[in-house]
C-alpha positions as CSV (number, residue, x, y, z in Angstrom):
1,X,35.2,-54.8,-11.7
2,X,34.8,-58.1,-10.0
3,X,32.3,-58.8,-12.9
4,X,34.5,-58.3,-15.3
5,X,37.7,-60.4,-14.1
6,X,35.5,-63.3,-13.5
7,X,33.9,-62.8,-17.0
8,X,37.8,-63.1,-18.3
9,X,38.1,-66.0,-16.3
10,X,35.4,-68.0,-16.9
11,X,36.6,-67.0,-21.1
12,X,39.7,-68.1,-20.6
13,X,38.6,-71.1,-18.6
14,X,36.9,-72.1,-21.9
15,X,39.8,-71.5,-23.9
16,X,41.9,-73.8,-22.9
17,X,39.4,-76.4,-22.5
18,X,38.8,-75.9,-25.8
19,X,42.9,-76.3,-26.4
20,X,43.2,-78.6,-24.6
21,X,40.4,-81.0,-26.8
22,X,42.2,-79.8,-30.1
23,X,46.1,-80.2,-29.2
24,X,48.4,-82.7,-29.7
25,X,49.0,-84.5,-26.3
26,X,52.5,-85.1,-27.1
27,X,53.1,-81.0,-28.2
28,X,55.2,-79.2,-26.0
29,X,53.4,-76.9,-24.7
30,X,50.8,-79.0,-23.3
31,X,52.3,-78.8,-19.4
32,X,52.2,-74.3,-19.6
33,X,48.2,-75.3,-20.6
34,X,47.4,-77.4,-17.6
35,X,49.3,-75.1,-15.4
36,X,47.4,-72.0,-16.9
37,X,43.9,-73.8,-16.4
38,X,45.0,-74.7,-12.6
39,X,45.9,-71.0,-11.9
40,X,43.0,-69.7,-13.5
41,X,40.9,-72.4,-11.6
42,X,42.6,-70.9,-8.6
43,X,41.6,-67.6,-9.5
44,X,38.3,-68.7,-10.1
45,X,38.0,-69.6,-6.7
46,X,39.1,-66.6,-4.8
47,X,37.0,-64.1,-7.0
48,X,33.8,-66.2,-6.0
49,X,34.9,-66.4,-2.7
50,X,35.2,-62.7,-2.5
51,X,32.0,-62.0,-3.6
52,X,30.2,-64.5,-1.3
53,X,29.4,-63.0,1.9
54,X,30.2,-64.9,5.2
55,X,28.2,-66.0,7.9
């Protein structure tokens, strides 16, 4: 399952990078993009940290 949700990220990820090279800096909903690629970014992080064992 882990797989899968980091697949989704790592989709999404490239989504809105993509978006983000295509839109309109001045269109509206610019600001919800950035947040949504800082949260997945965050989510990124804690489903790779999960998965890497400690020492």
């Amino acid at each position: 399952m882990k797989i899968i949700n980091l697949l989704h990220v790592v989709c999404a990820q490239a989504f809105y990078k993509w978006a983000m090279k295509e839109i309109n800096p001045m269109h509206p909903d610019v600001p919800r993009i950035m947040l949504r690629q800082q949260e997945l970014a965050e989510k990124h992080r804690r489903i790779w940290a999960r998965s890497m064992p400690t020492a």
